[in-house]
C-alpha positions in Angstrom: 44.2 184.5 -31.1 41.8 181.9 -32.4 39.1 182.1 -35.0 36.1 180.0 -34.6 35.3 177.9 -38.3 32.7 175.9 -39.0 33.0 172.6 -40.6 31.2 169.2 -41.4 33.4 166.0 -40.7 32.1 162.8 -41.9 28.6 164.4 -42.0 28.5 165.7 -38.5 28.4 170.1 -38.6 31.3 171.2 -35.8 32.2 174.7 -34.1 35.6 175.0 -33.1 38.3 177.8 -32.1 41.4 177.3 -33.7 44.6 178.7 -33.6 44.9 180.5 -37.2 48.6 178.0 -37.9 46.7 174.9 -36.8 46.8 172.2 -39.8 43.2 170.2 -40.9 45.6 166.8 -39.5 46.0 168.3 -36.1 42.5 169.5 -36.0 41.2 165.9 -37.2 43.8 164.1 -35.1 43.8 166.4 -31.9 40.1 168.1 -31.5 38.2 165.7 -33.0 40.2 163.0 -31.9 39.7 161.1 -35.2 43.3 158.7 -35.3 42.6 157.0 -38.4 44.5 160.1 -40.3 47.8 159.5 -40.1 50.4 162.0 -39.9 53.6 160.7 -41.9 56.2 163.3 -43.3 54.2 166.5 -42.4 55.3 167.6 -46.3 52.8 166.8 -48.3 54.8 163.8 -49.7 53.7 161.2 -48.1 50.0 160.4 -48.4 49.3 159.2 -45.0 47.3 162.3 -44.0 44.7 162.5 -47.2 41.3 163.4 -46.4 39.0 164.0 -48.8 37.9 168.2 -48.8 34.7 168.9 -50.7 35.4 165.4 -52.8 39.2 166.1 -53.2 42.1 164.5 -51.8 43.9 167.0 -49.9 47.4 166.0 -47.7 46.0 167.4 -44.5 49.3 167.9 -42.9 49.4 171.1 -45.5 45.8 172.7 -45.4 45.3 174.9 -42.5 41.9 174.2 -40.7 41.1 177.9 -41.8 40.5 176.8 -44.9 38.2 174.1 -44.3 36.0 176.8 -43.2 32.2 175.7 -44.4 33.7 173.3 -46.4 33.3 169.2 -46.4 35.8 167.1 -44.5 35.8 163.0 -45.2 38.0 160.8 -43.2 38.9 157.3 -43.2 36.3 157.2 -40.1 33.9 158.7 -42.4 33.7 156.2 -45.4 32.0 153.3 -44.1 28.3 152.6 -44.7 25.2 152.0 -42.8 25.8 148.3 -43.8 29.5 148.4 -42.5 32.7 148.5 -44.4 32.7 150.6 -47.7 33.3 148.8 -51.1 36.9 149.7 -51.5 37.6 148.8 -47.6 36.4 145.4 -48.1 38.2 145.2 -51.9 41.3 146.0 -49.8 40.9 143.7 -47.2 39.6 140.7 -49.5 42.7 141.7 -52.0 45.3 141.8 -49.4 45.8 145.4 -50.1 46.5 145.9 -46.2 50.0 145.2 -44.1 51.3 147.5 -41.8 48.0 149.7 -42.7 49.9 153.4 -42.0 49.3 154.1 -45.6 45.8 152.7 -45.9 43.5 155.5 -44.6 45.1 158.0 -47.4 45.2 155.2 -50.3 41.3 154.4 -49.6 40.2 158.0 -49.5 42.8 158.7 -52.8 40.5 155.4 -54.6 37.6 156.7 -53.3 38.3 160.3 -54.9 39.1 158.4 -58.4 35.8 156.1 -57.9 33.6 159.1 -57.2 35.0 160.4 -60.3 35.3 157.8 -62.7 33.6 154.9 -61.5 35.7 152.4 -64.5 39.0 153.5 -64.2 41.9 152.0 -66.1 45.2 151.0 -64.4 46.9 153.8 -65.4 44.3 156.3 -64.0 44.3 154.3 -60.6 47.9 154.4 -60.3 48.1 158.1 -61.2 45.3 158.4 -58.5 47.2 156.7 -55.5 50.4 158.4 -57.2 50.5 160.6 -54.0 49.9 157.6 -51.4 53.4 155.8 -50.5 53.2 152.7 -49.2 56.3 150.6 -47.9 54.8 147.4 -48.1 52.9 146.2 -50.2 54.4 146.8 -53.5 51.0 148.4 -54.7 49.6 145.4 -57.2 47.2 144.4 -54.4 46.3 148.0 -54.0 45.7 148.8 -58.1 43.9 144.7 -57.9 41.4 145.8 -55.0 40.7 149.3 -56.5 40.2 147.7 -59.8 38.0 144.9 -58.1 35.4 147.7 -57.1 35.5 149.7 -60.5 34.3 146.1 -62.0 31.3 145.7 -59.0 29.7 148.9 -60.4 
């Protein structure tokens, strides 16, 4: 049977029946047919599937949309700005922080999180902050360079 929640995703307020077992991923991914979260191990290892909930990193693939009930949803869709790409989307691109991009969507809104938070972070706090983010590619320098890039801009 399905309980009707209400949420706000990247600012907008939704309505929605959900089946009680449904994850905040498939919700995102298949109702509000946002792609940009990715759906990687479906364990809560990965990273590919953060989102931020109420300002928190959260692996999506493990809350149930039940609990984002009148609760704050971000996405990777919701992070830009009025004047285009956010600061650490642009620090990523401009520090080649990007390859295959799977891991990308959970590793901005993970440096996002820390920014929000501590807007000067040292190394160690930004790699403890992307800590649950894996990426196959790019080795994560770039990824600690661009975050570090932003936390200077400020």
């Amino acid at each position: 049977m399905k309980r009707l929640i209400n949420v706000t995703v990247n600012h907008k307020k939704y309505e929605l029946a959900v089946d009680p077992n449904m994850t905040l991923a498939d919700m995102i991914r298949e109702e509000l047919k946002l792609t940009g979260t990715k759906k990687g191990c479906g364990l809560g290892e990965c990273g590919a599937c953060t989102v931020l909930l109420d300002g928190k990193p959260v692996s999506s693939c493990l809350v149930l949309t039940l609990e984002a009930d009148n609760r704050d949803v971000v996405t990777i869709e919701g992070v830009e700005t009025e004047k285009g790409l956010h600061p650490i989307q642009q620090a990523f691109v401009e520090k080649g922080a990007i390859q295959c991009g799977f891991c990308t969507p959970g590793m901005v809104l993970s440096a996002k999180a820390l920014l929000d938070e501590n807007p000067h972070p040292d190394e160690h706090d930004i790699r403890k902050a992307i800590s649950g983010n894996l990426c196959r590619c790019t080795g994560y320098q770039k990824i600690v360079e661009a975050v570090q890039s932003v936390s200077v801009r400020k």
